[in-house]
C-alpha positions in Angstrom: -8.8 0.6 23.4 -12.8 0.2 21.7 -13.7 0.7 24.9 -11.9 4.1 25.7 -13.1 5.1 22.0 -16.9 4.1 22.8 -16.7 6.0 26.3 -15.2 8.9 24.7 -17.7 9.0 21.5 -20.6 8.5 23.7 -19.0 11.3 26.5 -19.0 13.8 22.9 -23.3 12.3 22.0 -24.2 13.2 25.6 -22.4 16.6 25.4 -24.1 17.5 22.5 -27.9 16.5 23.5 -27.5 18.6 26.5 -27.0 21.3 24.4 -30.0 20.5 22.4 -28.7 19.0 19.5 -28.9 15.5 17.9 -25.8 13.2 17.5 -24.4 10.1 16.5 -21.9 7.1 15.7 -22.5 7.3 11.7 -21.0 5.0 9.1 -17.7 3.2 9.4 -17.7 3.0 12.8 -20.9 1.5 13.1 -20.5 -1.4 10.4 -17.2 -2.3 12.0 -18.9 -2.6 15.6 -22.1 -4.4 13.9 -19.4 -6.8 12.5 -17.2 -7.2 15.4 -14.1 -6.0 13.6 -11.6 -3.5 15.5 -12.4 0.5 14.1 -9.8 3.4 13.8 -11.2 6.7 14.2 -14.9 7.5 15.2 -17.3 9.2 13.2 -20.2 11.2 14.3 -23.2 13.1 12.4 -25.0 15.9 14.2 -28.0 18.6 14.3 -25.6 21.2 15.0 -23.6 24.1 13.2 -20.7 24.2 11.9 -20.8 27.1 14.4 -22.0 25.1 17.6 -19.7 22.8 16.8 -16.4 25.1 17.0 -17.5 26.5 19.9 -18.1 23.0 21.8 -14.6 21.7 20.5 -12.8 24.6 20.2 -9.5 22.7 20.4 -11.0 20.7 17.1 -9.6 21.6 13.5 -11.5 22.4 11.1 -11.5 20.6 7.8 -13.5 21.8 4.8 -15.8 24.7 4.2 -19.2 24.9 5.2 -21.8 23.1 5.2 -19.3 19.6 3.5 -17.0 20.4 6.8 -15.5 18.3 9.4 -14.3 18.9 12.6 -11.4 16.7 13.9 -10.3 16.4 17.5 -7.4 14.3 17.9 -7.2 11.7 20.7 -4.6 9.6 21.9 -3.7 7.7 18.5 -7.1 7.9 17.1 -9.9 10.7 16.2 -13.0 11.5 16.4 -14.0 13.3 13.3 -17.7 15.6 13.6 -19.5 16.5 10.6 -22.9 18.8 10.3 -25.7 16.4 9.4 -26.6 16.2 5.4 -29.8 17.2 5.3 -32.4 18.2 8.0 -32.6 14.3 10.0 -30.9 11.6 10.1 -32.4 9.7 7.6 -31.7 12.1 5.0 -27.6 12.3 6.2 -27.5 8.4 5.6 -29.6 8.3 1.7 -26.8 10.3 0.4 -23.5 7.6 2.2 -22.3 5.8 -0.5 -23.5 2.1 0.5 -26.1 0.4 3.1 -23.4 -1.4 5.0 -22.0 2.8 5.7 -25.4 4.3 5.4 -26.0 2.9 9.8 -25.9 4.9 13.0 -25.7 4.3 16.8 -27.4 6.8 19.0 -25.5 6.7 22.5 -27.9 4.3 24.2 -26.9 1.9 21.1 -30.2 2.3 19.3 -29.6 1.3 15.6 -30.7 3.2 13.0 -30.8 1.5 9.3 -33.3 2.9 7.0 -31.7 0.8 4.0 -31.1 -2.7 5.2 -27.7 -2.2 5.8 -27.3 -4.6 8.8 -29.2 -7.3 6.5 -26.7 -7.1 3.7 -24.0 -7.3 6.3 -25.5 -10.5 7.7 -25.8 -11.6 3.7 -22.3 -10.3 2.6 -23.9 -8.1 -0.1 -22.2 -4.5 -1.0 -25.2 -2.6 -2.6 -24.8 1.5 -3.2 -27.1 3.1 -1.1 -30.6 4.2 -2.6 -30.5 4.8 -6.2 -26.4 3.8 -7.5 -27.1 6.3 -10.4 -27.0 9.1 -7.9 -24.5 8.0 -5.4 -22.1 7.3 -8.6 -22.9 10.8 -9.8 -22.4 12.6 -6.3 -19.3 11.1 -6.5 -17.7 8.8 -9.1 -14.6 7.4 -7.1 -17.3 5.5 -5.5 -17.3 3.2 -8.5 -13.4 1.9 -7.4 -14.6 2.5 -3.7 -17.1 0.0 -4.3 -14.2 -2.3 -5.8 -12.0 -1.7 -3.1 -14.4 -2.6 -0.3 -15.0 -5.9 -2.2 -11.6 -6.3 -2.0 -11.3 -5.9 1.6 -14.4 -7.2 3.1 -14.2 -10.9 2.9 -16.1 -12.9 1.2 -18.7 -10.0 -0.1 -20.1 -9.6 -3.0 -21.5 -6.9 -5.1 -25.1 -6.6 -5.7 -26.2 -7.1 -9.6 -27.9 -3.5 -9.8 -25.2 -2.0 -8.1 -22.3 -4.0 -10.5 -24.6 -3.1 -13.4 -24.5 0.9 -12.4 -21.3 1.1 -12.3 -20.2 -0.9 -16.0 -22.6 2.0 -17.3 -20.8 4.9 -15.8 -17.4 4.7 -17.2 -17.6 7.5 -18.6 -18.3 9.9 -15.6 -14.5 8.4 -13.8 -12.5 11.0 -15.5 -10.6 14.5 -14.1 -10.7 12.2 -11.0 -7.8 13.8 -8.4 -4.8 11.2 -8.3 -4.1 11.3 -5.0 -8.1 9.7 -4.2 -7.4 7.2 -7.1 -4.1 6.6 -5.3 -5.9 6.4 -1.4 -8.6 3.3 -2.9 -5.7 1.2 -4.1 -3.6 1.7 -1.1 -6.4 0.5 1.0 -7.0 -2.6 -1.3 -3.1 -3.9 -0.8 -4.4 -4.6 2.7 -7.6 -6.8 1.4 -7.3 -8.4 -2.0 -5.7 -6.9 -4.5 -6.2 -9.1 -7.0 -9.8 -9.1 -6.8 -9.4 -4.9 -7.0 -7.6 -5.7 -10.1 -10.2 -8.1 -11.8 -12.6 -6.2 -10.5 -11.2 -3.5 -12.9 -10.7 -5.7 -15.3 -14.5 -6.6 -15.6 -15.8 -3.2 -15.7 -13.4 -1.8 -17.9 -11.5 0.4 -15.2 -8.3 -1.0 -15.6 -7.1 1.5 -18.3 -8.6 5.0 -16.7 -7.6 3.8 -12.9 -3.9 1.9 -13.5 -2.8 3.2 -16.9 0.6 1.6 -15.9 -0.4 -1.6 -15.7 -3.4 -1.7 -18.5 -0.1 -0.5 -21.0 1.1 -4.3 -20.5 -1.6 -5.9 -21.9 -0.7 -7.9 -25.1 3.6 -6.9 -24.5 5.3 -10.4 -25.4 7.7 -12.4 -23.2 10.3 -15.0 -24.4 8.2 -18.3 -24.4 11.4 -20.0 -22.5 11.2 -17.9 -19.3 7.7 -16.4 -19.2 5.7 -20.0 -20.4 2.5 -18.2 -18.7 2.1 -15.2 -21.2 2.2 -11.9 -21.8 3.6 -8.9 -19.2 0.0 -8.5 -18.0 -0.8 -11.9 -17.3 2.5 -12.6 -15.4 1.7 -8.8 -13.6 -1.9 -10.6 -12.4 -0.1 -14.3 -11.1 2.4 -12.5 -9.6 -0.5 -10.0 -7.5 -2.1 -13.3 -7.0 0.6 -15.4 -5.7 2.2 -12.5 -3.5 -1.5 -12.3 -1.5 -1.4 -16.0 -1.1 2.2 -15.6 0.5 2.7 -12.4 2.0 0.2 -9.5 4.0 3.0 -7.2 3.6 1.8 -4.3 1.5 5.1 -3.0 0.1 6.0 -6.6 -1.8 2.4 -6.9 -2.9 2.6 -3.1 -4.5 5.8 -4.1 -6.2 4.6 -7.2 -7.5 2.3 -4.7 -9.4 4.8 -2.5 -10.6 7.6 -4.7 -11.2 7.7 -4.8 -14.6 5.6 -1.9 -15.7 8.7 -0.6 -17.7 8.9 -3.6 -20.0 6.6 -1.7 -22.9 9.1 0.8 -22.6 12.4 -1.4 -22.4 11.4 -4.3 -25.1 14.4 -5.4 -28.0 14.9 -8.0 -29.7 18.5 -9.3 -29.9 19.9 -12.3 -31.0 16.1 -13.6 -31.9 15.2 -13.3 -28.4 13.0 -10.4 -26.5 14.7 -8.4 -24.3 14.0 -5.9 -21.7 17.4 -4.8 -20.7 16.8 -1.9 -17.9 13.3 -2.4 -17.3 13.6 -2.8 -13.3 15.9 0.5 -13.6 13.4 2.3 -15.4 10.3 0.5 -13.1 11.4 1.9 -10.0 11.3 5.4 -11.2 8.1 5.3 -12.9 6.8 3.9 -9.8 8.0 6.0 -7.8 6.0 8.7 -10.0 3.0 7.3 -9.8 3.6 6.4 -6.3 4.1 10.2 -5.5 1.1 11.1 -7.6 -0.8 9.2 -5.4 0.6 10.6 -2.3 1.5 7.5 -0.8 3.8 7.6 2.0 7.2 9.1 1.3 8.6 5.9 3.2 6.5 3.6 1.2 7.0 4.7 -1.4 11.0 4.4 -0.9 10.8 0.8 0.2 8.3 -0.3 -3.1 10.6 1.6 -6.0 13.5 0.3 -4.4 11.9 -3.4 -4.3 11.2 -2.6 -8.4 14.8 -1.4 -9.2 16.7 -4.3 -7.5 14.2 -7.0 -8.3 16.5 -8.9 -10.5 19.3 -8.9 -7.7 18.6 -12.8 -6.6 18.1 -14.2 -9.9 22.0 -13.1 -11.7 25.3 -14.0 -11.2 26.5 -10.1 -10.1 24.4 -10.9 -7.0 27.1 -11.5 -4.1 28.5 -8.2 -4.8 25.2 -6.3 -4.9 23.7 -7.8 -2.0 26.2 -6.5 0.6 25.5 -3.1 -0.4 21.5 -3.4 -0.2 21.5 -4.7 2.8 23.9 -2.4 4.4 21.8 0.6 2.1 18.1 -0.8 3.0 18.5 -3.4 6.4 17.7 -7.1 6.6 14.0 -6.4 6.3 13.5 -4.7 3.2 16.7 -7.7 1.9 13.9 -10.0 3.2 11.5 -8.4 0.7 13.6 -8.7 -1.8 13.7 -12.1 -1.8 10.2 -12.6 -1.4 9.3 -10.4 -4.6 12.1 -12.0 -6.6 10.1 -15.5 -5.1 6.9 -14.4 -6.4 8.2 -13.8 -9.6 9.8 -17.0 -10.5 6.7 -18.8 -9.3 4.6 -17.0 -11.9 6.9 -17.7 -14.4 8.9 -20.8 -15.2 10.0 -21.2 -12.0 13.4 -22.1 -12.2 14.7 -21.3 -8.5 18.1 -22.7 -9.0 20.0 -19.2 -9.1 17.3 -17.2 -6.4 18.4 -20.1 -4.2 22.3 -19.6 -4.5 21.8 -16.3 -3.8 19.5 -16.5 -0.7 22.7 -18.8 1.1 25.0 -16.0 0.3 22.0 -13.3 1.7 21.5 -15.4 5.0 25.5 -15.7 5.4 25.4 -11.7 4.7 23.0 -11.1 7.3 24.9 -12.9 10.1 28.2 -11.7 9.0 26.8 -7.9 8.9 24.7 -8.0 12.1 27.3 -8.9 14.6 27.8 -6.4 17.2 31.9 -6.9 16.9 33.2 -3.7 15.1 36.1 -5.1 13.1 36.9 -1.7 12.0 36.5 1.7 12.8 37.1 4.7 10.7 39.9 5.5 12.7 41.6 3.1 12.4 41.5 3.3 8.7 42.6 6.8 8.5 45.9 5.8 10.9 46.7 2.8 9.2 46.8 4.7 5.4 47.4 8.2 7.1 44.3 10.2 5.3 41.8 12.5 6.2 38.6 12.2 7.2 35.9 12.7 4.6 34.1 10.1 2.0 37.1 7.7 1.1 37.1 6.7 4.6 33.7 5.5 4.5 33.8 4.3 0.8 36.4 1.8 1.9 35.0 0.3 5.5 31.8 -0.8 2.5 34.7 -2.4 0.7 35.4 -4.3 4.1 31.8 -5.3 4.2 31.5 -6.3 1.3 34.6 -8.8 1.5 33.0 -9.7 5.1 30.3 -10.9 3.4 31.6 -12.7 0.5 34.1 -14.4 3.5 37.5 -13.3 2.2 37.5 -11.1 5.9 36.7 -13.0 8.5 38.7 -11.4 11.7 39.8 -7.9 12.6 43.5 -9.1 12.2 42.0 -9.8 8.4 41.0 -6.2 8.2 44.0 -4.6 9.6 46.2 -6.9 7.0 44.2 -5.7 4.0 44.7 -2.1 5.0 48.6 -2.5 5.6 48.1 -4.0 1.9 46.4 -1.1 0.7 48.6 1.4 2.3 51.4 -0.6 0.8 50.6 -0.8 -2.7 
């Protein structure tokens, strides 16, 4: 596949010198080739017009008004995305990308261009803004979690002093920021680090202008008994922690963020012990709020509130009679998730795993009862056996029959056909 993208890229560099124009491989694509790592879609910076462009690629949309435009031609799963350059050369274009590891391009015989030591602080793991960080910053503030965010996903790099410095002292320009771009960094950063995004934050005093949700549980109390490491906050930050450690899937490490960011909300004391009665009801909602904000993915975003607002499932006793439905609601993967949230949690806490592990036996017995491809009863055969209609009742009670298939009190289609003789008799 990088080889059908570089053939392609450098098929568009060649069109565009024989017209006269300057082109090339800018930014993204280029770090990710200097550091061996697979690239998505391709970037190039050219001489031309917005005009020359259009009428090259007239099958490319256009994105933007001029001169800040892009052109984007779609390829089989990918795209190659065209800009005009910034400035009148090349150098110019890359002094205004936001760092030197970005600010690199390929011409189409592979020449490397780095004015600003980008390929150096690759080789040195060094994220540095590119020229003056005053400037960048101010061109653009989100750069500041940008910068966080690419910590947070390049391994093992670290910012530069000058550039860490720059932005402690710009707080105040990262406000009116849209949502949605807030929203894109920190989606990015569940597939890197997230905990380091979040201390990252933390350290520059970002925390309470980029994740207001989870900033709000700072200093919120937890019974001593079950929560032994702290306040809501510092359980939020082992649990981020821990679900890295465990997981790379990005919708249990995004609830293990927002699981308990209705507890401020939910808190009561009864019976000299804090409560928070409602909080993963109330969790899921929120999140999904801020989730939409952001403009996550719609199906995403269904998969993380749902992981808030049943979080508690495996650790209480009403479990067996929830878990039937969830999985027949959500499917075995998302059950699996679940379980792995609920996991985290108990292991940032006191970790008491006696009732999570009850509950996983009667989940893996759910699963296997649920996902055999026998069809003990059909909806048919429930509307002959108590003579009704078709319409909702009909499917409220074939869940009832799952849900005693799973708890094992139906076992065989005679089982189900005797229950409904029951019903119809009673």
């Amino acid at each position: 596949m990088s080889k059908d993208k570089l053939a392609k890229s450098c098929y568009i560099l060649r069109l565009f010198e024989k017209c006269g124009f300057e082109a090339y491989i800018v930014g993204g694509t280029v770090r990710d080739l200097a550091m061996g790592s697979p690239f998505g879609d391709v970037d190039i910076a050219t001489s031309a017009k917005p005009m020359d462009i259009a009428s090259l690629f007239p099958e490319a949309k256009k994105v933007g008004g001029d001169p800040l435009c892009t052109f984007v031609i779609p390829q089989d799963g990918w795209t190659v995305e065209i800009t005009p350059l910034q400035g009148e050369v090349l150098s110019e274009d890359l002094s205004r990308r936001d760092f030197t590891i970005n600010a690199m391009a390929l011409d189409r015989f592979g020449d490397l261009y780095d004015p600003f030591g980008g390929m150096e602080d690759l080789v040195n793991k060094v994220l540095r803004f590119t020229g003056s960080p005053r400037e960048r910053i101010e061109e653009d503030p989100v750069r500041c979690i940008r910068l966080f965010r690419f910590a947070s996903t390049l391994r093992e790099f670290e910012v530069s002093h000058s550039s860490m410095n720059a932005v402690r002292e710009s707080l105040s320009l990262f406000k009116d920021v849209p949502l949605e771009r807030i929203g894109k960094e920190i989606y990015k950063a569940l597939r890197g680090s997230p905990f380091t995004f979040l201390k990252l934050l933390e350290d520059t005093g970002f925390l309470a202008s980029t994740l207001p949700c989870v900033y709000a549980l700072r200093g919120v109390p937890q019974d001593p008994q079950f929560h032994p490491e702290g306040d809501v906050y510092e359980h939020t930050r082992l649990c981020l922690k821990y679900a890295e450690k465990i997981t790379k899937r990005c919708d249990v490490r995004a609830a293990a963020l927002f699981h308990d960011i209705a507890k401020p909300y939910t808190m009561k004391e009864e019976e000299e012990r804090l409560r928070f009665i409602g909080h993963e009801k109330e969790g899921g909602a929120l999140a999904r709020e801020i989730m939409g904000q952001w403009a996550w993915p719609s199906y995403f975003v269904k998969n993380v509130s749902s992981l808030v607002r049943w979080h508690m499932v495996p650790l209480v006793s009403t479990a067996p009679k929830r878990i039937p439905r969830l999985y027949l609601e959500y499917g075995k993967a998302w059950l699996d998730g679940l379980f792995l949230l609920s996991y985290i949690d108990i292991s940032s806490s006191n970790r008491d795993y006696s009732k999570w592990i009850e509950n996983r036996q009667i989940a893996l017995s759910c699963l296997f009862k649920l996902s055999d491809d026998e069809k003990l009863i059909s909806g048919k055969d429930v509307m002959d056996i108590l003579k009704i209609e078709e319409g909702p009742e009909v499917g409220r009670i074939i869940f009832e029959i799952y849900q005693m298939m799973a708890k094992g009190d139906i076992r065989s289609r005679e089982d189900a056909i005797d229950y409904l003789k029951k019903l119809n008799e009673s």
